[in-house]
N, C-alpha and C positions, 0 to 999 in steps of 0.2 A: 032412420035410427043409427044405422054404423055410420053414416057421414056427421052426426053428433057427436057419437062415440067420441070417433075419432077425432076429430075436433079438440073437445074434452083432452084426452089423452095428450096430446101433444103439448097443448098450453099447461097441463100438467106436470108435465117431465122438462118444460125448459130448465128451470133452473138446474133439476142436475144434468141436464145435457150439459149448460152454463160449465159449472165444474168438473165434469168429465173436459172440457175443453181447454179447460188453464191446467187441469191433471198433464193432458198431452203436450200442451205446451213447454211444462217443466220438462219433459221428460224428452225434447227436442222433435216429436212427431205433428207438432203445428208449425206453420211459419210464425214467427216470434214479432212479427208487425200486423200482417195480416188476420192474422185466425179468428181477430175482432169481427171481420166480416160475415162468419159463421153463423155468431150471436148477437151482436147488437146494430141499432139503428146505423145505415150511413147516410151521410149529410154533403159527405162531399166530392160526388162523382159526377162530374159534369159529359152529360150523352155528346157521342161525338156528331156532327153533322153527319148530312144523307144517311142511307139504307141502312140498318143495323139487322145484323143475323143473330140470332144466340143460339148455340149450344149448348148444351149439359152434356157434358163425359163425364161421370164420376172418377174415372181409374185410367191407368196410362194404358191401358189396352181401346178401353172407350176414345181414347184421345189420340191416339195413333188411327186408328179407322177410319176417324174424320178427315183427316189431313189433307186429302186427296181433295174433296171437297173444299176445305177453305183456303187452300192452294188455288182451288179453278178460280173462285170467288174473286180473291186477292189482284188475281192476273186477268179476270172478265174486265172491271170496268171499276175505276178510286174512287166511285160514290159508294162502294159496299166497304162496309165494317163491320168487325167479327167481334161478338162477344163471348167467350168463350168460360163457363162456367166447370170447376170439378170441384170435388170432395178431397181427396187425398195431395198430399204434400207432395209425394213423386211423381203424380202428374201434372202438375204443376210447376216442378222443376223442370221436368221435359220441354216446358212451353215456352219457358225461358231461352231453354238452351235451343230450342228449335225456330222460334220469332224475336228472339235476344231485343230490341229496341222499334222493330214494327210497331209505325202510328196508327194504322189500322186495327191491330189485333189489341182486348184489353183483356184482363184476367178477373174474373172476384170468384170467392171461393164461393158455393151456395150456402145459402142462409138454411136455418135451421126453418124446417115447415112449420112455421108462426101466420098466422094470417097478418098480424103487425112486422112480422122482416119482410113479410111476401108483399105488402103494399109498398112498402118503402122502398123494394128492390124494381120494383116494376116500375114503380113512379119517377125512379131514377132514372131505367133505361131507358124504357119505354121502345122495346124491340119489335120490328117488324113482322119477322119469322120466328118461331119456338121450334127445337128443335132438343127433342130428348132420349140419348142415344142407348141402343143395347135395353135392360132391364129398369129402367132408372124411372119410378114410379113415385112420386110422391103428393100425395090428394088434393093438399090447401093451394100446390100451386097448379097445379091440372085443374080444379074448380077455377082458381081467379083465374086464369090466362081463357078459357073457354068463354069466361063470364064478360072480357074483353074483345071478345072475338076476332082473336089475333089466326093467323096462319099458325097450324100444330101439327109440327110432323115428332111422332112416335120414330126415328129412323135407325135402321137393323134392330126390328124387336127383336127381341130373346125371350120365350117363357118355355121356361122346363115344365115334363109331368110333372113334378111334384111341387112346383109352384102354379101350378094350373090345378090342382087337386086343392090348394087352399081357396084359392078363387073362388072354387065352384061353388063353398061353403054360404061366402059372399056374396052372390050369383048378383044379386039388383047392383048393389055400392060397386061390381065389379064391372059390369054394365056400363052403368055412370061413367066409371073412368076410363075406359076404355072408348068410352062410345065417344068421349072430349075432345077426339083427339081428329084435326080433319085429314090427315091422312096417315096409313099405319105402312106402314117400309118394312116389310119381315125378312129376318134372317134366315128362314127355312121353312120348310114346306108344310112341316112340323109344330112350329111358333106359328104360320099363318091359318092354321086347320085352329088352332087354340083362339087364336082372336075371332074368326069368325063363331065359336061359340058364346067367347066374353062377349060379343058384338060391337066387336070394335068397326068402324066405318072408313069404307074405303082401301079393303087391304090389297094390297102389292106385293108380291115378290119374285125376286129380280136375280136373287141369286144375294151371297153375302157379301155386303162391303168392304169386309175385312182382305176380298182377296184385289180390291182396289189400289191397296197399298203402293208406292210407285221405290224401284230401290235407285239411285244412284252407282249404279254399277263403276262408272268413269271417274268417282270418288278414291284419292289415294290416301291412302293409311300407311301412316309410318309403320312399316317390315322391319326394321331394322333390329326390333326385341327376336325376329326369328332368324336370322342368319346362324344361330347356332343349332338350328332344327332343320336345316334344307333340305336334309337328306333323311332323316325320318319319313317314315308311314304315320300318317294322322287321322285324328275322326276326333268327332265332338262328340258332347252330349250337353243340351240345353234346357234351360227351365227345371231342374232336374229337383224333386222334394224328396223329401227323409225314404230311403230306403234304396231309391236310385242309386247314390252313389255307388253302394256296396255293389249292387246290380252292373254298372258299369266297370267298377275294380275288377267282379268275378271276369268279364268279358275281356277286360289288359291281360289278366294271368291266364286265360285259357291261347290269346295271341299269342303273348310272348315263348310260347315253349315253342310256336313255328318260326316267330319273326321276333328277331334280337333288337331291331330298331323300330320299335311302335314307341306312340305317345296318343295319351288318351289326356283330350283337355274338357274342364267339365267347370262351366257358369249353372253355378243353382239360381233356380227362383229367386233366393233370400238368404243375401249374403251374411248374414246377421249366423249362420249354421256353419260358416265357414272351419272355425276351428274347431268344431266337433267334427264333422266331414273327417278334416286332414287327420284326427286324432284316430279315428276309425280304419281309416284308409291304412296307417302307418301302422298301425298293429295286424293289420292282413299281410304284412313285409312291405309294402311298397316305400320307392319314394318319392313324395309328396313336393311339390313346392304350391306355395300361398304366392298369388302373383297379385302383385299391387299395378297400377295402370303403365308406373312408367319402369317397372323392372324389367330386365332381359329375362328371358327364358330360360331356366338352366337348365343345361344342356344332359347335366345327370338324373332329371328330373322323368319319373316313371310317370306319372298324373300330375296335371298342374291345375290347381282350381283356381277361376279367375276370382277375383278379389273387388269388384267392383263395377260400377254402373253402365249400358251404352257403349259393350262392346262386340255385340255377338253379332254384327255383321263383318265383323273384320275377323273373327275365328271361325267365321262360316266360309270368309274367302279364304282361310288355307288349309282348312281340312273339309273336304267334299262330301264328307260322309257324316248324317249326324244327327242322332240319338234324341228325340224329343222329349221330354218330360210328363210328369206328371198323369201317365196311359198306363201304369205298372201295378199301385192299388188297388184294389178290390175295395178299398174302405173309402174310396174316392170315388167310385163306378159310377155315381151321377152327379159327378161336376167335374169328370177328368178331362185332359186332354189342355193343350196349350198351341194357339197359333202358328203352324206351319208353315204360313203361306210367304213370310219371308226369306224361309232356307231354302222353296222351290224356286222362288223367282231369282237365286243367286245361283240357281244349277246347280244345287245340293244334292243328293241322293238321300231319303228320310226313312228314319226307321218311328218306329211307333208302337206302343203297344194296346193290350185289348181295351182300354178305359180312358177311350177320346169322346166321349155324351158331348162335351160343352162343343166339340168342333166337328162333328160325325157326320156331316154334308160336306164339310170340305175335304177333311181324310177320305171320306168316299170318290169322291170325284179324286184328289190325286191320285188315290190309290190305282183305282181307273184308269188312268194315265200313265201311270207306273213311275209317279214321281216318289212317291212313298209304297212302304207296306208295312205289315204288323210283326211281329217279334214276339214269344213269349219268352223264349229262355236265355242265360248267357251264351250256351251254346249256340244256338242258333243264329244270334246275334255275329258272336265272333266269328263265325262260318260265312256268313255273309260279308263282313268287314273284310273278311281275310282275299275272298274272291274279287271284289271289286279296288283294293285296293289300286290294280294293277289297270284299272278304265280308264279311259279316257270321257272325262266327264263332258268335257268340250262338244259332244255328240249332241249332247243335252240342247243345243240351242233352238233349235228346229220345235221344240216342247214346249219351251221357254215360250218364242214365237206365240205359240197357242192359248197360252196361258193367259200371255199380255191382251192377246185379241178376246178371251171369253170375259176377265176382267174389263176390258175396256167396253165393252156391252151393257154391263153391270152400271160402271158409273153414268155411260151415257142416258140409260132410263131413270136413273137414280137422278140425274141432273134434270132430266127434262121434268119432272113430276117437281121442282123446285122453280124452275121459269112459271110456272104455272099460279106463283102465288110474288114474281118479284116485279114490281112494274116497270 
């Protein structure tokens, strides 16, 4: 009956899906050629020769995790081709910017859960492997792809208690979809305890993907916006959401009454807050600079909020210390917290606070390791910045080392459970 339901419902709601999607388009949040792809029939995608893999990342976090993956793939053997499926517009730009004109790699955005996109999209590619990453659950095509009996990897599940609390409502149709899937790749020990009661089949876990991630360290960034900061005391704060900033402000003014050349640089989540941020900041006395990608640093500048996209590994490489986001709420306590595992493998030293739920196995484990740890106040914070300003981070590598080796573990199971279905 709920897979009727549902059914029902979906074919129901196209149409205003339909105009909720030309809404966003107007308003610059679709791509302005593509976003057709969402909604209506396509006719003209021609499947590339040999092996094709698909993924679904909905979001540039999904899509960053994979990488590592269609990296090995890429580089294994030119009869594999990657189809690589998301929802959101800024993932999508990433994929651009990250496989710029790769023949291998192809984009479409997913179609809306129609059983009529969902045949036509299938019919197009007709993929070897399915492959649907993180939380990204959707029925009509989890039914067809099953019904095809294609290879179905569920990989780095993610289900929260409280998305496993609806479930349970569900319990058979929950069943169903979970059970579709021939192998389930969990994110945590946590997410893997929840599939075995959905009864999902075949679960795994390996530890999370996410800490697969691989950085380019030997990558040079134009420094040249910092020569007027060389001699400053730095530290970040990343991912940072509404209330943070202030949090981080309070932490510059309790520094600055010890140390006269601090600079606190601070990338929000969603740059779209940017001038509310600086308007905030400025009436606490500070001074503010808005930094656009290609401006210099001003050197008068007390806080400088980045301004912009695909930077935070090159402000992670000159301030060693730094401040994670979105762990500070109490009104966030179960969806806080934002991936860390970039600023450990750059030899970062991390701070964090109590309301990491979405990443609470890997802050665990760093914490462990004493890559990170927890912070409640400014005080405590700035007490900590102030002491290590003066490390030598460089010790870190030996950590580093370890990290690459329990990660590299990670992928190598996660890889061999995918030989297992490529011929």
């Amino acid at each position: 009956m709920a897979k009727l339901l549902y059914k029902l419902m979906v074919e129901a709601f196209y149409i205003p899906f339909v105009v909720l999607i030309f809404i966003r388009k107007f308003f610059g949040k679709e791509d302005k050629f593509k976003f057709k792809e969402k909604i209506f029939l396509n006719k003209k995608i021609r499947r590339p020769e040999g092996f094709l893999l698909w993924f679904h990342a909905a979001s540039i976090g999904e899509f960053n995790s994979i990488l590592p993956l269609i990296d090995f793939f890429l580089k294994e053997d030119k009869k594999y081709n990657i189809l690589i499926t998301t929802i959101t517009l800024s993932s999508y730009n990433q994929l651009k910017k990250k496989y710029k004109n790769n023949n291998r790699i192809f984009h479409q955005f997913l179609p809306y859960d129609s059983i009529f996109l969902i045949g036509n999209f299938l019919k197009n590619w007709k993929p070897d492997v399915v492959s649907f990453v993180d939380s990204e659950i959707w029925p009509n095509f989890i039914f067809k792809i099953k019904k095809m009996k294609l290879p179905f990897v569920l990989l780095n599940a993610r289900i929260t208690k409280k998305t496993f609390s609806r479930w349970k409502i569900l319990s058979y149709f929950a069943s169903e979809l979970f059970g579709s899937f021939t192998l389930s790749i969990s994110s945590s020990k946590e997410t893997a305890g929840y599939l075995n009661c959905l009864k999902a089949r075949n679960i795994k876990y390996f530890g999370n993907i996410k800490f697969c991630s691989s950085i380019d360290k030997s990558k040079k960034f134009d420094n040249s916006q910092f020569n007027s900061i060389d001699k400053k005391k730095i530290w970040c704060a990343v991912s940072t959401h509404p209330g943070e900033e202030i949090f981080c402000a309070n932490v510059h003014g309790i520094i600055k009454k010890s140390e006269d050349n601090i600079l606190t640089i601070i990338i929000p989540r969603h740059i779209n807050r940017i001038k509310k941020i600086s308007s905030n900041l400025k009436k606490m006395g500070f001074k503010v600079q808005i930094k656009n990608e290609n401006d210099l640093i001003d050197k008068q500048a007390e806080i400088v909020l980045i301004n912009y996209y695909g930077s935070v590994l090159k402000y992670l490489g000159i301030g060693q210390q730094v401040f994670i986001g979105k762990s500070l709420n109490k009104k966030l306590e179960k969806v806080g917290g934002q991936n860390p595992i970039d600023a450990a493998k750059m030899g970062c030293h991390i701070y964090h606070g109590p309301y990491v739920y979405n990443f609470q196995e890997i802050y665990d484990y760093l914490d462990k390791e004493k890559f990170s740890e927890k912070i409640n106040t400014p005080e405590v914070l700035a007490e900590k910045l102030t002491k290590n300003f003066s490390r030598n981070f460089e010790e870190n590598a030996k950590d580093i080392d370890n990290l690459n080796v329990y990660s590299g573990e990670i992928f190598e199971k996660v890889i061999n459970e995918y030989k297992n279905f490529i011929k």
